[in-house]
KOLDREN-630317 format. One line per 5 residues: number of its first residue (from 1); their letters; for each residue z, x, y of C-alpha. Coordinates in steps of 0.05 Angstrom, whole numbers, plus 32768, in hexadecimal, padded with zeros to 4 digits. Each point is the difference from the previous one (the first is absolute). Example, Ala and Ser with C-alpha at 12.3 -4.5 7.8 and 13.67 -1.06 7.14 Angstrom:
REM KOLDREN-630317
1> as> 809C,80F6,7FA6  7FF3,801B,8045
REM end
This chain:
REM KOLDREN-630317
1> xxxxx> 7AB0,7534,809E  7FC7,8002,802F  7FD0,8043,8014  8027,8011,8036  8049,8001,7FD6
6> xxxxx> 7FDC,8024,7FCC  7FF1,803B,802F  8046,8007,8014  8013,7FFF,7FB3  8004,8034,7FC4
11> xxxxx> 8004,7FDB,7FBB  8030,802B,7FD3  7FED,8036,7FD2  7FCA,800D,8032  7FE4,8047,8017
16> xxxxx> 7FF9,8009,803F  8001,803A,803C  8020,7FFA,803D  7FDE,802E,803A  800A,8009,8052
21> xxxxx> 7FE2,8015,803F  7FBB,7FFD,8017  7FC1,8032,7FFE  801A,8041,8000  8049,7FED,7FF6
26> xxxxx> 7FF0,7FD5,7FC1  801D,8007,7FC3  801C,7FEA,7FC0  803E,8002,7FF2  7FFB,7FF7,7FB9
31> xxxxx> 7FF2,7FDA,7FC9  8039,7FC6,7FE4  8007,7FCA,7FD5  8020,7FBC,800E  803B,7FF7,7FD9
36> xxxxx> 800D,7FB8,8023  7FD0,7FD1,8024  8002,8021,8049  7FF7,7FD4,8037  7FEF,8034,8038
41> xxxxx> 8018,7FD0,803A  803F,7FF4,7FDF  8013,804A,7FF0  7FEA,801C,8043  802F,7FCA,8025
46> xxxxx> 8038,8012,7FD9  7FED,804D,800E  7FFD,7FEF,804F  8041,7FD4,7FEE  801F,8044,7FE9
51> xxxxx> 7FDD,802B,8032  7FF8,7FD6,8044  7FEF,8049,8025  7FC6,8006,7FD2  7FD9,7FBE,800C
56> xxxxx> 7FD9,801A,803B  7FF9,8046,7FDB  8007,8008,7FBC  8010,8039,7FD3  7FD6,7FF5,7FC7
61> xxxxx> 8017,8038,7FDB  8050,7FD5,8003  7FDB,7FC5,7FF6  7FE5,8017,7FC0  803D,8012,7FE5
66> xxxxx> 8025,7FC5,8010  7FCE,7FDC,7FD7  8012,8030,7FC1  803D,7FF6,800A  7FFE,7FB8,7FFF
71> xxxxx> 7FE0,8008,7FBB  7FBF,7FD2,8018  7FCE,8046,7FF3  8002,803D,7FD3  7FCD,803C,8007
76> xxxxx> 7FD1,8008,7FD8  7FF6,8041,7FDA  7FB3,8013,8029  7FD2,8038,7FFD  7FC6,800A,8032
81> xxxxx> 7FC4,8019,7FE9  7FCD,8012,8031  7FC2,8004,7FE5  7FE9,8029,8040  7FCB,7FFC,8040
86> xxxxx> 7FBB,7FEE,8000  7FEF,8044,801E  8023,8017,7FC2  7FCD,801D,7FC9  802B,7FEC,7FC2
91> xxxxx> 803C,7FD5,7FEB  804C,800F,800E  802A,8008,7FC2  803E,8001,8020  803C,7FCF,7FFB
96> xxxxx> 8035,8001,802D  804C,7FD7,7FF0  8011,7FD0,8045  803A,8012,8014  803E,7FD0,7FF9
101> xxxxx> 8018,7FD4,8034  8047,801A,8021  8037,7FC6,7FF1  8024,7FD4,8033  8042,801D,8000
106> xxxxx> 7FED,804F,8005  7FCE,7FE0,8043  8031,7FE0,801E  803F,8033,7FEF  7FCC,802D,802F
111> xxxxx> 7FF1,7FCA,8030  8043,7FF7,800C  8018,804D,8000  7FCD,800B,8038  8015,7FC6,802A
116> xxxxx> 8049,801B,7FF0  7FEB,8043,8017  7FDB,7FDC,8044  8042,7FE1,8013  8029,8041,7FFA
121> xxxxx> 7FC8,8024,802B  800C,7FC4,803D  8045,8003,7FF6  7FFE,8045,8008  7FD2,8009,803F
126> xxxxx> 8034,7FF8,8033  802A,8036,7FDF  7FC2,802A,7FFC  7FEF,7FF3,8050  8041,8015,8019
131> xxxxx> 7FFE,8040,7FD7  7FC0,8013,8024  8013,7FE9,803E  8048,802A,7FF9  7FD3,803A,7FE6
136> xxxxx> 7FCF,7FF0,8040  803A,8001,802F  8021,8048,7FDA  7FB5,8023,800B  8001,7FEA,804B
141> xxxxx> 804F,801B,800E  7FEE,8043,7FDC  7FBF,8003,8026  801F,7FF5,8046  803F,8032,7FE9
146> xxxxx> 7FCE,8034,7FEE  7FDD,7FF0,8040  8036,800F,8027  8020,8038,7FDA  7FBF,8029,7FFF
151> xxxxx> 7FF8,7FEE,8055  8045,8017,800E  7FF8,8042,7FCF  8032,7FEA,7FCD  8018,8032,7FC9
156> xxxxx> 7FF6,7FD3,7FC7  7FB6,8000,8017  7FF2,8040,8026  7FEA,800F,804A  7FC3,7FDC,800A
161> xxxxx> 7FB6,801E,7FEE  7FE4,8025,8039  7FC5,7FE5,800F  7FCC,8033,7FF1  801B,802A,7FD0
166> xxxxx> 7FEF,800C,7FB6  8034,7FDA,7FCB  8005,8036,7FD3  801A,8030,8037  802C,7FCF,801D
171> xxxxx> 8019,7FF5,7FBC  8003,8043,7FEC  801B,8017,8045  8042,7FC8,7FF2  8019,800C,7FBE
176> xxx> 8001,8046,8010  802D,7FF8,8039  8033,7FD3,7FD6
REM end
């Protein structure tokens, strides 16, 4: 096995951490051991294999997963302990518990409800258009019939409002002739 195969391996029984994204968005994802030898080239083409709309973008969360799945990795029971900031003035005492890694099948049952609940929203648009364009088309036939009820002086809506005078008295002034 030469250098560059050995980078691309993890001898079994090994404890490792796997970790993503750059400068601000780095981070570790947690802490495993190997319970195989994992050849990294070999289990991320099968992953791609598996997951072709992933190989330009991956979900590394899925990915993960998968690999537990497989049974190649197990987390490791980890604490951090940070022992604090240099413009701290004494040691930190606390521990804190990692938390676990979510398995493959409750990422993907989401995954997979999502895309579900993507599809029924397309399917669905149409339907949703011509309601709002049936509602669109109801508000403009009630606006022009109230248009033209209210210029002719139709009972249903009333004579028409004189121009200057006060609402209240022309209010006041028609319910008391009814």
């Amino acid at each position: 096995m030469d250098d560059g195969e050995k980078r691309l391996t993890i001898p079994k029984g090994a404890i490792f951490i796997i970790s993503a994204g750059a400068y601000s968005d780095y981070g570790v994802m947690g802490v495993f051991r190997a319970t195989k030898r994992i050849s990294t080239k070999v289990y991320i083409a099968a992953y791609i294999k598996e997951h072709p709309d992933q190989e330009k973008s991956p979900d590394e969360k899925m990915f993960l997963g998968w690999l537990a799945r497989a049974g190649v990795l197990e987390p490791v029971d980890t604490f951090e302990w940070h022992l604090g900031a240099s413009y701290d003035a004494e040691f930190n005492y606390e521990v804190e518990r990692a938390e676990p890694i979510e398995d493959y099948d409750s990422l993907l049952a989401k995954k997979n409800a999502l895309k579900a609940r993507l599809a029924q929203w397309e399917a669905e648009a149409p339907i949703r258009a011509a309601a709002v364009a049936k509602r669109e088309e109801e508000r403009r036939a009630l606006s022009a019939f109230l248009e033209a009820s209210i210029a002719q002086g139709h009972p249903l809506v009333g004579p028409p409002l004189p121009a200057n005078e006060d609402l209240d008295g022309f209010l006041i002034r028609t319910a008391s002739k009814e």
